[in-house]
VOBA-1610 file (N, C-alpha, C; in pm, whole numbers, padded with zeros to 5 digits, always signed):
BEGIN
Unk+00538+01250+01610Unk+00603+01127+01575Unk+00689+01071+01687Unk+00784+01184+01782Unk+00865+01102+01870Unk+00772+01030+01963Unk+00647+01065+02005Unk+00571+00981+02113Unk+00507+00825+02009Unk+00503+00858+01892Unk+00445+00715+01844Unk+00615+00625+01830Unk+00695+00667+01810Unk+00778+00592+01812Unk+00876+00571+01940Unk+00811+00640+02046Unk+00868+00561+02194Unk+00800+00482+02213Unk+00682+00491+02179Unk+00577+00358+02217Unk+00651+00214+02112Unk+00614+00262+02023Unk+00653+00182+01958Unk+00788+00046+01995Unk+00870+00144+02031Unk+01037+00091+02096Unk+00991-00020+02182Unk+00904+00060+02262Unk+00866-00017+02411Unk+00765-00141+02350Unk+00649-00116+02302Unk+00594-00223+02264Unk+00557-00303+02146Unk+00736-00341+02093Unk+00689-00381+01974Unk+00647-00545+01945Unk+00663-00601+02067Unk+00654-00743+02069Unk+00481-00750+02087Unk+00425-00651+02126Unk+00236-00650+02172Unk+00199-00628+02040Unk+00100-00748+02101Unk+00018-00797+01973Unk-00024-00683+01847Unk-00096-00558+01940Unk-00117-00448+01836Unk-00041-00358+01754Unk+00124-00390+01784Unk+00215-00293+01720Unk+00213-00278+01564Unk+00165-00387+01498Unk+00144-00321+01391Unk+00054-00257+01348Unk-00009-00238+01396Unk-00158-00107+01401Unk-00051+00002+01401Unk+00072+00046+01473Unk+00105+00163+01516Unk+00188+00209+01350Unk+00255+00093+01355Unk+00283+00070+01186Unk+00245+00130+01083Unk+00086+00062+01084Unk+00025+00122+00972Unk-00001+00306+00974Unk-00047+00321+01129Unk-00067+00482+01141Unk+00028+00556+01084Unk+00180+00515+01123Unk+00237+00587+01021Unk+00283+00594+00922Unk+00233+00463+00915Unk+00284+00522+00689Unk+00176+00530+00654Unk+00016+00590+00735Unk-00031+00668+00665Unk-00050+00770+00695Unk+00012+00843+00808Unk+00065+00951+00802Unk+00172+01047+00754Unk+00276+00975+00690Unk+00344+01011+00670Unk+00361+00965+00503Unk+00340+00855+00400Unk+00339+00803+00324Unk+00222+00869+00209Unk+00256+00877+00112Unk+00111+00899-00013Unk+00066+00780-00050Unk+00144+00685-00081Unk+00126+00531-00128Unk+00178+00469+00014Unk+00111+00340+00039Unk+00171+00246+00110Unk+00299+00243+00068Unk+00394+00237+00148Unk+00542+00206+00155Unk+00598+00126+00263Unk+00724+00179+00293Unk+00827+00062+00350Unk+00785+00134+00490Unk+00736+00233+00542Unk+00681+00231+00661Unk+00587+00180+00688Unk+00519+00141+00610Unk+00407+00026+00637Unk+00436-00154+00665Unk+00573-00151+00682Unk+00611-00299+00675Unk+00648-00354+00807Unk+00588-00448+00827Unk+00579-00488+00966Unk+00698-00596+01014Unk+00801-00580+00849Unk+00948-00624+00934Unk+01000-00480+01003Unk+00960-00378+00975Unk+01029-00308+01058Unk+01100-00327+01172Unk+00971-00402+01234Unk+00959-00408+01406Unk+01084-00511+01448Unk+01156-00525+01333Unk+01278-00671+01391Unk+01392-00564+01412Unk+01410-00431+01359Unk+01466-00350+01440Unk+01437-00201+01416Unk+01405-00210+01578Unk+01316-00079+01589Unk+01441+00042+01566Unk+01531+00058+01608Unk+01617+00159+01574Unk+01629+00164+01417Unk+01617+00102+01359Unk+01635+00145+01204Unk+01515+00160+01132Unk+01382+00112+01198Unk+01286+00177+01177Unk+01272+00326+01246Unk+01298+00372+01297Unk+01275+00522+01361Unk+01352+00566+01329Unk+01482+00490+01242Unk+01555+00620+01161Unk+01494+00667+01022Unk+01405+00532+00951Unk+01331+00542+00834Unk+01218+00632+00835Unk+01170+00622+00963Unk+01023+00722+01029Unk+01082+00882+01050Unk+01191+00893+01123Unk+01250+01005+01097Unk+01279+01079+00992Unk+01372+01010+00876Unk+01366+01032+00727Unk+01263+01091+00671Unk+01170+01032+00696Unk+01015+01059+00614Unk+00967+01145+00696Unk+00986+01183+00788Unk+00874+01302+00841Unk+00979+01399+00831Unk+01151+01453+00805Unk+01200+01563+00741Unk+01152+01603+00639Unk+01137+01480+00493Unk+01124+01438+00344Unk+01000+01516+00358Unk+00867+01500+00408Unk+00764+01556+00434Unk+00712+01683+00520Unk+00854+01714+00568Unk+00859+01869+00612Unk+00908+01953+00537Unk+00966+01899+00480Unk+01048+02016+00372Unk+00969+02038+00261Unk+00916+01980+00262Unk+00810+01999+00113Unk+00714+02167+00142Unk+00736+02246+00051Unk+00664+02364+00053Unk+00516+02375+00115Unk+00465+02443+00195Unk+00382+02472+00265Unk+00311+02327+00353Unk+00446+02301+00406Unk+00399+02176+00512Unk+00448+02238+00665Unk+00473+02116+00708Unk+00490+02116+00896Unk+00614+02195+00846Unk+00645+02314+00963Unk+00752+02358+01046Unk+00870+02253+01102Unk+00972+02205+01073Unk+01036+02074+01176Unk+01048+02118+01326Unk+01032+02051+01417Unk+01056+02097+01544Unk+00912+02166+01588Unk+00824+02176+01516Unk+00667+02282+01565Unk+00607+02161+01636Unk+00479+02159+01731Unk+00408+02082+01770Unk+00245+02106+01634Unk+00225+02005+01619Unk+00074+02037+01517Unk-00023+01964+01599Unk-00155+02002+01588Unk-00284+01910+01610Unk-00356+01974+01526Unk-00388+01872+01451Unk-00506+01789+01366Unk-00436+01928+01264Unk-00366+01910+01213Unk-00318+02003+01132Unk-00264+02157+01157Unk-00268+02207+01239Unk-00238+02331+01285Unk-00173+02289+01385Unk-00101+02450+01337Unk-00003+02486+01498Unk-00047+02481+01604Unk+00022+02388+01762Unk+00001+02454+01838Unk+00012+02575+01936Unk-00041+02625+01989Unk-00024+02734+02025Unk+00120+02760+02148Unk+00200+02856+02113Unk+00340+02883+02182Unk+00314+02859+02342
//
């Protein structure tokens, strides 16, 4: 998440940023939600505190991500 949301910071005025949007509230979201909203982008710091929120909310949940682990494509990466 921190590399989609440095990008993000940096390019939220390019045309495709809300593509980046959508990736994560459906990564992170069960239903479309408020990470899917493309006022976010009018301020990006309080969107990456909402993106932050939700990927703890979704770590803590029993047999999910580790906080702080690196994952690909679902698994750990390796130490």
């Amino acid at each position: 998440m921190p590399t989609l949301l440095e990008t993000l910071a940096k390019l939220a005025e390019f045309v495709n940023a809300p593509a980046l949007v959508q990736m994560l509230s459906v990564l992170l979201e069960a239903e479309p939600g408020a990470l899917g909203d493309f006022d976010g982008l009018r301020d990006i710091a309080e969107y990456s505190a909402l993106v932050n929120r939700q990927v703890d909310a979704v770590a803590s949940r029993p047999g999910t991500f580790e906080p702080g682990r690196s994952y690909f494509f679902g698994h750990p990466a390796p130490d």
